[in-house]
C-alpha positions as CSV (number, residue, x, y, z in Angstrom):
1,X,-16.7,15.6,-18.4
2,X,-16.5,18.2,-15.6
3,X,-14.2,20.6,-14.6
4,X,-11.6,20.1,-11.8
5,X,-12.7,23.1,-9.4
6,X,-11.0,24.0,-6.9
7,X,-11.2,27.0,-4.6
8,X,-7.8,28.2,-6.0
9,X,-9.2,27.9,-9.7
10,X,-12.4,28.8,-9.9
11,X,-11.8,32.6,-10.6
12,X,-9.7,31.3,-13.6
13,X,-13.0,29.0,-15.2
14,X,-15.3,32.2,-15.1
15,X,-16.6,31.9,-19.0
16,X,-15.7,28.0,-18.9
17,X,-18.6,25.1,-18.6
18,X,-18.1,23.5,-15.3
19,X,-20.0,20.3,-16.0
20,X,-22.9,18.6,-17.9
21,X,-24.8,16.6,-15.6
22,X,-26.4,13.3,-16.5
23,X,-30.0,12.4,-17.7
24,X,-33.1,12.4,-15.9
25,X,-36.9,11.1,-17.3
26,X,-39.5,12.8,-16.1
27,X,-42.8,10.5,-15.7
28,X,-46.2,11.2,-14.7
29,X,-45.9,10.1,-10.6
30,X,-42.9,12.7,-10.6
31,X,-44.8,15.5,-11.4
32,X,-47.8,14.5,-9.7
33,X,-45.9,14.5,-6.3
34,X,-44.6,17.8,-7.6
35,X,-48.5,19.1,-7.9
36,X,-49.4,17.1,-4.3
37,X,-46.4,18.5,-2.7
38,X,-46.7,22.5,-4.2
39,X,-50.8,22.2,-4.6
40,X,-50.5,23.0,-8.4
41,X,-53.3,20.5,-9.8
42,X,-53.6,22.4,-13.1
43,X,-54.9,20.0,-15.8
44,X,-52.2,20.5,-18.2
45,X,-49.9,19.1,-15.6
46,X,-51.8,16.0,-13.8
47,X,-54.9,14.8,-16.1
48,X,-53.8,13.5,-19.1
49,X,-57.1,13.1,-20.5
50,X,-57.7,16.9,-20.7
51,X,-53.8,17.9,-21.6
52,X,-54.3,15.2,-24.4
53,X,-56.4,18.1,-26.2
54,X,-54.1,20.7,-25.6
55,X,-51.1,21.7,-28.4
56,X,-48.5,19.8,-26.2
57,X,-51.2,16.3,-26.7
58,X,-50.6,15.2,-23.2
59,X,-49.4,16.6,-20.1
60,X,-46.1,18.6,-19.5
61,X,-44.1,19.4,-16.4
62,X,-44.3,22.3,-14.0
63,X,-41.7,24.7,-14.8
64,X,-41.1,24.9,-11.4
65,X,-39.9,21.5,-11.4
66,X,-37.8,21.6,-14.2
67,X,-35.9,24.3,-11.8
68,X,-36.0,22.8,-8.3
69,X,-34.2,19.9,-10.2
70,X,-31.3,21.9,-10.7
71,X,-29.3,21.1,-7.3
72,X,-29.6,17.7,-8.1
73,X,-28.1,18.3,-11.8
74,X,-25.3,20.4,-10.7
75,X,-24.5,17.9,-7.6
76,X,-23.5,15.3,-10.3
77,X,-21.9,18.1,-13.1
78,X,-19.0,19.5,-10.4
79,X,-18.1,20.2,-7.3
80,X,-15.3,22.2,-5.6
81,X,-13.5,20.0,-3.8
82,X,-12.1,21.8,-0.9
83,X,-15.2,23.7,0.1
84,X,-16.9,23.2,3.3
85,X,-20.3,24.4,2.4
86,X,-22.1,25.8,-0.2
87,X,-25.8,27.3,-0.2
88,X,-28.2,28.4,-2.8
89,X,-28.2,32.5,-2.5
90,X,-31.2,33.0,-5.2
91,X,-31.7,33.2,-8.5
92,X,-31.3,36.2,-10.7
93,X,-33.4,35.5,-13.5
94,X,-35.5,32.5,-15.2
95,X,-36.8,31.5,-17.9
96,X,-39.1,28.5,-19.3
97,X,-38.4,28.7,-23.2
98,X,-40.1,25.1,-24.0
99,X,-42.2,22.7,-22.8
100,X,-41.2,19.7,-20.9
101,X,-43.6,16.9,-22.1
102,X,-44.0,13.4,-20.0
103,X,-41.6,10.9,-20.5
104,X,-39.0,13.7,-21.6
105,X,-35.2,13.2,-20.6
106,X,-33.5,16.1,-19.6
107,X,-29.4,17.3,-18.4
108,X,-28.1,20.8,-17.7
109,X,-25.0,22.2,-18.4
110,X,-23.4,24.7,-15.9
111,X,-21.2,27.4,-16.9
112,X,-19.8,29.6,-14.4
113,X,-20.4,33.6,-15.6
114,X,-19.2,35.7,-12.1
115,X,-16.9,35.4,-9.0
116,X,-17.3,37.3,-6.4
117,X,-14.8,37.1,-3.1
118,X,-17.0,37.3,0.1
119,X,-16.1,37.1,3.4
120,X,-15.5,33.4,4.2
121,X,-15.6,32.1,0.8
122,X,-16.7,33.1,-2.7
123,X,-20.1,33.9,-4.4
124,X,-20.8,32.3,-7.8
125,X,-23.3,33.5,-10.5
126,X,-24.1,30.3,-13.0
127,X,-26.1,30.0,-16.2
128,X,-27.9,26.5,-16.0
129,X,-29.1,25.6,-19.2
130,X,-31.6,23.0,-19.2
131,X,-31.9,20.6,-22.6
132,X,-34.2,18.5,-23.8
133,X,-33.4,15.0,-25.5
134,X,-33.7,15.3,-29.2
135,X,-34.7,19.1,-28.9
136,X,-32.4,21.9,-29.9
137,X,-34.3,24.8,-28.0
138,X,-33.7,24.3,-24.2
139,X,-36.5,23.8,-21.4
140,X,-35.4,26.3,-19.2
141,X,-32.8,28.8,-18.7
142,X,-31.6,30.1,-15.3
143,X,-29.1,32.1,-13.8
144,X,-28.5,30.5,-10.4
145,X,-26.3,32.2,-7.0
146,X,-24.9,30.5,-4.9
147,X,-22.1,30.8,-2.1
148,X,-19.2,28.4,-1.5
149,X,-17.6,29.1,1.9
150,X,-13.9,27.4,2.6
């Protein structure tokens, strides 16, 4: 369940998870219009023949996509309601501890770890965590920036 966030709150929920998003599979044509669109055709990634002899036995998402999901999870995990616009700012630091197979379902949780006041509005610092159905150790790890401006 997420959060009520509000601009008058949010300094109160740093430490707090703002929200879990829902589940997402990821199938083969996804990551292959991941490869088409970022020209990554490594094997491992879009000919499942070779990956099939690899240690994950088929092939596994590009980290990268597991992380430009993560607007998409944290659109449906909160929001802050009376913001007029918010903007990625960057990311501090990431991190791809496991693989993400194909066919795998995957959420992240959000929790907010900074405020900062800026002019206009506020900058955030969250740690996305990125699980893995039926897995304990998470598929990635990132700590996202972003702005909210009121």
């Amino acid at each position: 369940m997420a959060v009520q966030v509000t601009k008058d709150n949010v300094q109160s929920l740093v430490g707090s998870e703002l929200g879990v998003s829902g589940w997402i599979r990821i199938e083969q044509p996804r990551i292959d219009a991941f490869a088409d669109t970022t020209e990554d055709h490594q094997f491992i990634h879009v000919d499942p023949g070779r990956a099939a002899a690899t240690p994950f036995g088929g092939t596994i998402a590009h980290g990268f996509l597991t992380l430009s999901l993560l607007p998409r999870l944290m659109h449906e995990s909160f929001a802050i309601g009376d913001v007029r616009l918010g903007l990625n700012y960057g990311v501090n630091r990431v991190r791809f501890p496991s693989p993400v197979p194909v066919g795998s379902v995957l959420r992240a949780r959000f929790k907010l770890i900074e405020f900062e006041p800026i002019e206009g509005g506020a900058q955030l610092t969250l740690e996305a965590t990125v699980e893995r159905e039926g897995h304990a150790k998470p598929v990635c790890v990132a700590e996202l920036v972003t702005r909210q401006y009121t």
